[in-house]
C-alpha positions in Angstrom: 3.8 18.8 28.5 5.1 18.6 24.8 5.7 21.6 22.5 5.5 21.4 18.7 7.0 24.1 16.8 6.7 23.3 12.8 9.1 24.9 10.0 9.3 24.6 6.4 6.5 26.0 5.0 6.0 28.2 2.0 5.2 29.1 -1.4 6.1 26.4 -4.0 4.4 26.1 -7.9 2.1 23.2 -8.9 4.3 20.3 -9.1 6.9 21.3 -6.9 8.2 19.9 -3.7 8.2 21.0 0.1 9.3 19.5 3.6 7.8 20.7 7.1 9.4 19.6 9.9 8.0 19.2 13.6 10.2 19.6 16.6 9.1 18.5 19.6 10.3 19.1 23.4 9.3 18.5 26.6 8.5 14.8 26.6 9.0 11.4 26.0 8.7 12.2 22.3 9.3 8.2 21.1 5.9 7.2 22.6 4.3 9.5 21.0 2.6 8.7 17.8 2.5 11.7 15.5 0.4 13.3 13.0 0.3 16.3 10.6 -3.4 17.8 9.6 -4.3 20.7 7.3 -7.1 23.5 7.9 -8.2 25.9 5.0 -10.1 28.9 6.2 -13.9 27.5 6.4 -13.2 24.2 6.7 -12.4 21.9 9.3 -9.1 20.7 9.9 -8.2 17.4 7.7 -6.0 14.3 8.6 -3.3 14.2 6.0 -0.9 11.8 7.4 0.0 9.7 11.0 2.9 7.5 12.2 2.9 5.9 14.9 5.5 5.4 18.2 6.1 1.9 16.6 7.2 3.5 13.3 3.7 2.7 11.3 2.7 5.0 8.7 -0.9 6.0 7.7 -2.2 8.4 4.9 -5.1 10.6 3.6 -6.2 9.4 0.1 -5.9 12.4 -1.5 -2.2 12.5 -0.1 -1.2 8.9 -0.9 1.8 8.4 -2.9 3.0 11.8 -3.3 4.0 12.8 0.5 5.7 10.6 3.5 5.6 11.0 7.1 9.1 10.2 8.7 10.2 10.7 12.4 13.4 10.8 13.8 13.2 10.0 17.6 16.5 10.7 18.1 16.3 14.5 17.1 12.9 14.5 18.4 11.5 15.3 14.9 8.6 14.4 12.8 9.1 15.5 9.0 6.1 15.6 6.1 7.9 15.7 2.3 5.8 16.8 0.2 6.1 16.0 -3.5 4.0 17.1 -6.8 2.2 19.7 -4.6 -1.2 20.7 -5.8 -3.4 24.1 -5.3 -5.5 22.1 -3.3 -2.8 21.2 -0.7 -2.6 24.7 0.0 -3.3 25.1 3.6 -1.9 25.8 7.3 -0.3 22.1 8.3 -0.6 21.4 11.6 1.5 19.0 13.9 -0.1 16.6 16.6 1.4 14.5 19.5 -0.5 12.1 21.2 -0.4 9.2 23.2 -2.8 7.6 25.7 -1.9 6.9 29.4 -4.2 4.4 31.6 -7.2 5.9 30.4 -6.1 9.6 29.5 -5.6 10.9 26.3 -2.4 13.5 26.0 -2.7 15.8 22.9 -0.8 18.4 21.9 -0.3 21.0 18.8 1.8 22.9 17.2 1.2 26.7 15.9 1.2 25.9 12.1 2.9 26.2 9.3 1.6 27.9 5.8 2.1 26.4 2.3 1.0 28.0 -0.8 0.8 26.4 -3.9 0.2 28.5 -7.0 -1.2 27.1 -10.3 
């Protein structure tokens, strides 16, 4: 069993910069390969970023080039820096572990965070 708990969140202008930070406990966090999503109310929750156990890292379009996904395996801590924020990114960022063992899939979430970006 793995517990997220993200930090970091807030309200930042247009153009501005934010980090969210994941920690995670409970398990074998380095074979894990982690992800951060975003939900606004009505919509469904949306990929923004992923990196894996082996270090790789993977990115929403609308994301690319202004935020990057970091872990730190031996704090046990997956970080999201967010640069030249947009209205649009405002939304509740979620962190997700998961990992696959034999044929079962582990996944687990954190509570959320909440960033606000004002125009």
């Amino acid at each position: 069993q793995v517990q997220l708990v993200e930090s970091g969140g807030g309200l930042v202008q247009a153009g501005g910069s934010l980090r969210l930070s994941c920690a995670a406990s409970g398990g074998a966090f380095s074979t894990y390969h982690m992800r951060w999503f975003r939900q606004t109310p009505g919509k469904e929750r949306e990929f923004v970023a992923a990196i894996t156990s082996g270090g790789s890292t993977y990115y929403a379009d609308s994301v690319k080039g202004r935020f990057t996904i970091s872990r730190d395996n031996a704090k046990n801590t997956v970080d999201l820096q967010m640069n030249s924020l947009k209205p649009e990114d405002t939304a509740v960022y979620y962190c997700a572990a998961d990992r696959v063992v034999l044929t079962i899939t582990l996944n687990y979430w954190g509570q959320g965070t909440q960033v606000t970006v004002s125009s």
